[in-house]
C-alpha positions as CSV (number, residue, x, y, z in Angstrom):
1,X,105.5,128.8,90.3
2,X,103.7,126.1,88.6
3,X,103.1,122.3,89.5
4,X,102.5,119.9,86.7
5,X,101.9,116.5,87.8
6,X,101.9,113.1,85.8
7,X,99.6,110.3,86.5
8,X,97.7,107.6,85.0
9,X,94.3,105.6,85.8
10,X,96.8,102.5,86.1
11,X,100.3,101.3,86.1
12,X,102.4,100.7,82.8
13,X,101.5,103.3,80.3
14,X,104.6,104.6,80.0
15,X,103.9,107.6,83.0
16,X,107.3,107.9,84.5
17,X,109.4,107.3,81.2
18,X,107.0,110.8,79.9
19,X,107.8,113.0,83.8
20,X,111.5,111.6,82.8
21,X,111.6,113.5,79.7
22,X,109.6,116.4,80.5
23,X,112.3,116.8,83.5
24,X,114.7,116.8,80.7
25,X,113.2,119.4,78.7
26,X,112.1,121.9,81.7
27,X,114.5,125.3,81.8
28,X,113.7,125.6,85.4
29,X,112.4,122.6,87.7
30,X,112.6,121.2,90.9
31,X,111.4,117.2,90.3
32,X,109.4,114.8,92.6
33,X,109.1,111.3,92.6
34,X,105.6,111.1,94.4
35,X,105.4,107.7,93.1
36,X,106.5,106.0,96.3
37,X,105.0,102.7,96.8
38,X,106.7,101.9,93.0
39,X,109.4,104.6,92.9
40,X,111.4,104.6,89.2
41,X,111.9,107.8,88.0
42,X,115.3,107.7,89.8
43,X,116.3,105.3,86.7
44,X,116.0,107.8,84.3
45,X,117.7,110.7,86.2
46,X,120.2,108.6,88.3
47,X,120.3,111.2,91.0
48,X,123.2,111.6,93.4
49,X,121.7,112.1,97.2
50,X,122.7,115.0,99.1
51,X,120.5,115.0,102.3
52,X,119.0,111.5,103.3
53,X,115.9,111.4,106.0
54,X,113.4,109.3,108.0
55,X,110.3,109.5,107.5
56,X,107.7,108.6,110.6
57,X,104.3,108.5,109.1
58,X,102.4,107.0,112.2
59,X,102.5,105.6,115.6
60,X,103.5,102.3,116.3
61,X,102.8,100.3,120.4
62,X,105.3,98.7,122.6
63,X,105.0,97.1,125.6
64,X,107.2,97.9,128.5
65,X,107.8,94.0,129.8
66,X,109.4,95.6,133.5
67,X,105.6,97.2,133.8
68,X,103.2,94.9,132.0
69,X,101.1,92.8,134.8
70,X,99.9,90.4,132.3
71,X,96.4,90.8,132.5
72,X,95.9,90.3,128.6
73,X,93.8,93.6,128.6
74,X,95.2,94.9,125.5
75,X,95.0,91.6,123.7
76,X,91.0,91.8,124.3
77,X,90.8,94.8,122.9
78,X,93.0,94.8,120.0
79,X,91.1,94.6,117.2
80,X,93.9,93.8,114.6
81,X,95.3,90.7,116.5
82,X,98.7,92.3,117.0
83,X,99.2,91.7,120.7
84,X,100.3,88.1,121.6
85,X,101.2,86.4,125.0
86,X,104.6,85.1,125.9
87,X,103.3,82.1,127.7
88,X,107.1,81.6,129.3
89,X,106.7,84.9,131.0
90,X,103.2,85.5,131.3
91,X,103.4,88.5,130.1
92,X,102.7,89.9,126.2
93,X,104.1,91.7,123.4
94,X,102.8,93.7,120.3
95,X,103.5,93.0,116.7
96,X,104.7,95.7,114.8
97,X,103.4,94.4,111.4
98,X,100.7,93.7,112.7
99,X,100.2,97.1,115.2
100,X,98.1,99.7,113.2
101,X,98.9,102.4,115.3
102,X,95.4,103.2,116.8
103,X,96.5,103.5,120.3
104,X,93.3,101.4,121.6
105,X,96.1,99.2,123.9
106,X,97.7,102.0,125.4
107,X,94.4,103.6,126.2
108,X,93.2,100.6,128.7
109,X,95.8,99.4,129.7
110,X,95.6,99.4,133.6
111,X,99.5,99.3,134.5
112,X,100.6,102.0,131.8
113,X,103.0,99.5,130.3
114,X,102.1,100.4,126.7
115,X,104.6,102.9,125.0
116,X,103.2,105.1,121.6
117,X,106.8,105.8,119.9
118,X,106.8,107.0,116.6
119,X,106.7,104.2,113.4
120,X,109.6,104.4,110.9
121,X,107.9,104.1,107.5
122,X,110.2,104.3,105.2
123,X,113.3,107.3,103.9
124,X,112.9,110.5,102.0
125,X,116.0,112.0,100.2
126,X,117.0,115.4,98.2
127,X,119.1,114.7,95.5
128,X,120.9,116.1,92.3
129,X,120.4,115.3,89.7
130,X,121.6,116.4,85.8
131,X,118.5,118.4,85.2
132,X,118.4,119.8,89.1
133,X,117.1,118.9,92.3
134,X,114.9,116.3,93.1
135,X,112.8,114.7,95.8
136,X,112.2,110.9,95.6
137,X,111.5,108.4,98.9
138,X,111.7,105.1,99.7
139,X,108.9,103.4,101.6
140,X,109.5,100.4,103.9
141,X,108.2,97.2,102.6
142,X,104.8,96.4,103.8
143,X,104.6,99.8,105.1
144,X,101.4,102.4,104.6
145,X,100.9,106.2,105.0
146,X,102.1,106.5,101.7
147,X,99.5,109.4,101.0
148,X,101.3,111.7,104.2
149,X,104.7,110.7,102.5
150,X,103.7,112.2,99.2
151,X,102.8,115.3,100.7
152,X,105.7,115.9,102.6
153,X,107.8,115.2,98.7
154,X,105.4,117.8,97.5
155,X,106.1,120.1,100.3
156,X,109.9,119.6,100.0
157,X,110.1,120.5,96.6
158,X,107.9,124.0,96.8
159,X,110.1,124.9,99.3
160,X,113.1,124.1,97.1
161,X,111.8,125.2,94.2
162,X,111.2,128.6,96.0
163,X,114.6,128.4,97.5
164,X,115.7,128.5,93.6
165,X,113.2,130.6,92.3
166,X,112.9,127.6,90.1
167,X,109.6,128.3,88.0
168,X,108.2,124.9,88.0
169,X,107.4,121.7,90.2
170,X,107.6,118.6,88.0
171,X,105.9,115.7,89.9
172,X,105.7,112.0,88.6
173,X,102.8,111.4,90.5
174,X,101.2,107.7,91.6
175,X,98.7,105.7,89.2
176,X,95.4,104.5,89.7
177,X,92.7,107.0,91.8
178,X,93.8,106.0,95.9
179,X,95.6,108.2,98.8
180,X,99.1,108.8,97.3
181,X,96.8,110.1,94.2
182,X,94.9,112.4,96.3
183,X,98.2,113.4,97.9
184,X,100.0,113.9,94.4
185,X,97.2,116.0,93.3
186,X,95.6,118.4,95.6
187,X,96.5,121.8,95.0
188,X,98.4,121.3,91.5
189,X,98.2,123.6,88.6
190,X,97.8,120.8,86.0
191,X,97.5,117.2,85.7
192,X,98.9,115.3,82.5
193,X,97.5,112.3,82.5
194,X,98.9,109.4,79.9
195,X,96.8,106.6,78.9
196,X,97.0,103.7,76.4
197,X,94.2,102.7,74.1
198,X,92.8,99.7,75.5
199,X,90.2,98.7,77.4
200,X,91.5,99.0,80.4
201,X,92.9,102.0,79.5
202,X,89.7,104.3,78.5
203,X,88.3,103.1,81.9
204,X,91.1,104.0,84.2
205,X,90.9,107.6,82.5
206,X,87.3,107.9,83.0
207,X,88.4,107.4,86.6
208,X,90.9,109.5,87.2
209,X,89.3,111.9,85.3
210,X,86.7,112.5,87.6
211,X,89.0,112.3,90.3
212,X,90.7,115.6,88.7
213,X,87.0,117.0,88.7
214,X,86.6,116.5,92.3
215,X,89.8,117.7,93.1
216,X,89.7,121.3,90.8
217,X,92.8,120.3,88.7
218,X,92.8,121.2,85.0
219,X,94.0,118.0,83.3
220,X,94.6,117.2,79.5
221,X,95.3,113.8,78.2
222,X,98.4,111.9,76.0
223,X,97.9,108.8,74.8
224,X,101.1,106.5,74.8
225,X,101.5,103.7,72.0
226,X,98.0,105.1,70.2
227,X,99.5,103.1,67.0
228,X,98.8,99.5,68.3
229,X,95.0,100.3,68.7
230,X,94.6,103.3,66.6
231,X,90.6,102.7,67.1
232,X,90.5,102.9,70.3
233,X,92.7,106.1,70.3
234,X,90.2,107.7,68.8
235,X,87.4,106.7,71.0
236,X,89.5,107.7,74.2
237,X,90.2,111.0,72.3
238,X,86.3,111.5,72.1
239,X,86.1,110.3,75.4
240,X,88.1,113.4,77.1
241,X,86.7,115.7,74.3
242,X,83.6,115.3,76.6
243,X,84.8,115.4,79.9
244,X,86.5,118.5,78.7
245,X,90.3,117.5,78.7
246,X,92.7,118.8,77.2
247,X,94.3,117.0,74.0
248,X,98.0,116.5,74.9
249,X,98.9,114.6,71.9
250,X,99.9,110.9,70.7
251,X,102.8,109.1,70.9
252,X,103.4,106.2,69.2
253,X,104.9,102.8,70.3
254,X,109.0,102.2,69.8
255,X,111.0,99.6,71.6
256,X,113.4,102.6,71.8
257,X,111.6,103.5,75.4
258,X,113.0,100.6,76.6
259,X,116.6,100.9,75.4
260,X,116.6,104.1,77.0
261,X,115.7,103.2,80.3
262,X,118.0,100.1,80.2
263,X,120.8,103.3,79.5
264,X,119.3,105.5,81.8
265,X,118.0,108.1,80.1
266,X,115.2,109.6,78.9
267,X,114.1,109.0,75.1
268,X,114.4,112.8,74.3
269,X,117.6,113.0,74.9
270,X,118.1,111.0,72.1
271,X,117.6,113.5,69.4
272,X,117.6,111.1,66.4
273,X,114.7,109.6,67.2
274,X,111.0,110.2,66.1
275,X,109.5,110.1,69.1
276,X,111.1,112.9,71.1
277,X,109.6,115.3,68.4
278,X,105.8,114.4,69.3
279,X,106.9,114.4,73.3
280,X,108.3,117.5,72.8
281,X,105.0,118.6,71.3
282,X,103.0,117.2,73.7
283,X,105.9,119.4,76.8
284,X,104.8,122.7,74.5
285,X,101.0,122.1,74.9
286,X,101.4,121.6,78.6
287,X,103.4,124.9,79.2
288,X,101.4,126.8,77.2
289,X,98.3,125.8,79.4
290,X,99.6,126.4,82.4
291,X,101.1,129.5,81.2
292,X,104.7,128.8,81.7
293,X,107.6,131.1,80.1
294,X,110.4,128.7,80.0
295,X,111.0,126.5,77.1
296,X,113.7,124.3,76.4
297,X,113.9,122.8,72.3
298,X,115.0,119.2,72.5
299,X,117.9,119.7,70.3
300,X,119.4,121.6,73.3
301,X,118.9,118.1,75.2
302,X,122.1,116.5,75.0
């Protein structure tokens, strides 16, 4: 079993639109959407939910107003201003926005009137989809602990894949170098990551980059739209030459993305068009790195 994840040093280079058609071109896959603070791949693969969950990613205090003596003792030592007094009742109450869930309250207070219950982050769901099964979430607005949410997706989806004996673990993984990152990346076989050629662009790689370095993941690069600054293409290209990635391939820019997503599909499964030739390059380069058997032609796509 092999996990190839797709990130990016930032959002909007075209990251989930490429997982989306490398989904539709795997043989054998199990799919993750470990994006979860901006989840879209569900767009592409319009996936019909079979199992539905919670997910509780922390702790979250309540008081117990029948036991609370009013002392104001966990309001002195809450250091996130989350406990406020009812002044009516002389007594006080936690906000749960505002409650990080470090149990400092419940630890002094002197009546025990401070209850640690588990914090509903957000939802996790399997679902089907028309290239197989797939784990995507949902996480509550305002919510953190995205990083322990993306490692349960990733969890998920070995289990199914070995349920399956799928052969791979496609994972559209988060952007930028934070916890969900981490969380996407630890442990995986092989890390495409797509870039643009900007500015912007060549120094989000360098970031990530060196994120796959710390983390022991082999990484290669694609670089999405490299016609508008074919320049700087080549300088990003030189770029991961030296930090010894792998060179995916290009792709160039066509407003046909777009039109696919607003149709929900991905662009390779519209074989007419130029650009599902150098994506499917760019899927052949990646299985052959990673050493993967299965191989689907994109003119077996529709």
């Amino acid at each position: 079993m092999k996990e190839i994840v797709v990130i990016s040093g930032k959002g909007g280079t075209g990251k989930t639109s490429i997982a989306g058609c490398f989904a539709a071109m795997a043989k054998d896959a199990v799919l993750a959407d470990c994006d979860v603070d901006a989840a879209d791949l569900h767009l592409i693969l319009q996936p019909t939910v079979i199992e539905e969950h919670e997910f509780c990613g922390g702790k979250k205090a309540r008081i117990v107003t029948d036991r609370c003596i009013g002392c104001g003792r966990c309001a002195d030592v809450c250091k996130f201003a989350a406990v406020k007094e009812n002044v009516n009742e002389k007594k006080f109450v936690i906000d749960e926005i505002g409650c990080e869930g470090c149990g400092v309250c419940r630890y002094f207070c002197p009546a025990g009137a401070i209850e640690f219950e588990d914090a509903i982050n957000g939802k996790w769901y399997m679902s089907e989809t028309r290239f197989g099964t797939m784990l995507h979430a949902e996480l509550g607005a305002g919510e953190e602990n995205s990083g322990k949410l993306v490692s349960l997706l990733r969890k998920e989806a070995k289990a199914r894949a070995k349920e399956q004996k799928k052969e791979l673990i496609i994972v559209d993984g988060s952007p930028g170098i934070g916890c969900p990152v981490i969380a996407s990346l630890a442990g995986a076989d092989f890390a495409v990551i797509v870039t643009e050629p900007t500015m912007s662009g060549l120094h989000d790689l360098s970031r990530v980059a060196e994120l796959t370095k710390q983390l022991g993941v082999a990484a290669g690069v694609c670089i999405n739209k490299y016609d508008i600054n074919k320049g700087k293409t080549a300088e990003i290209e030189k770029a991961a030459l030296e930090k010894g990635l792998a060179a995916l391939g290009r792709i160039e820019y066509d407003k046909a993305v777009t039109e696919s997503r607003i149709d929900g599909v991905s662009i390779v499964e519209d074989t007419n068009n130029a650009l599902a030739g150098q994506i499917t390059e760019v899927w052949r380069k990646v299985l052959d790195t990673v050493g993967a058997t299965q191989r689907k032609d994109v003119n077996d796509n529709t």
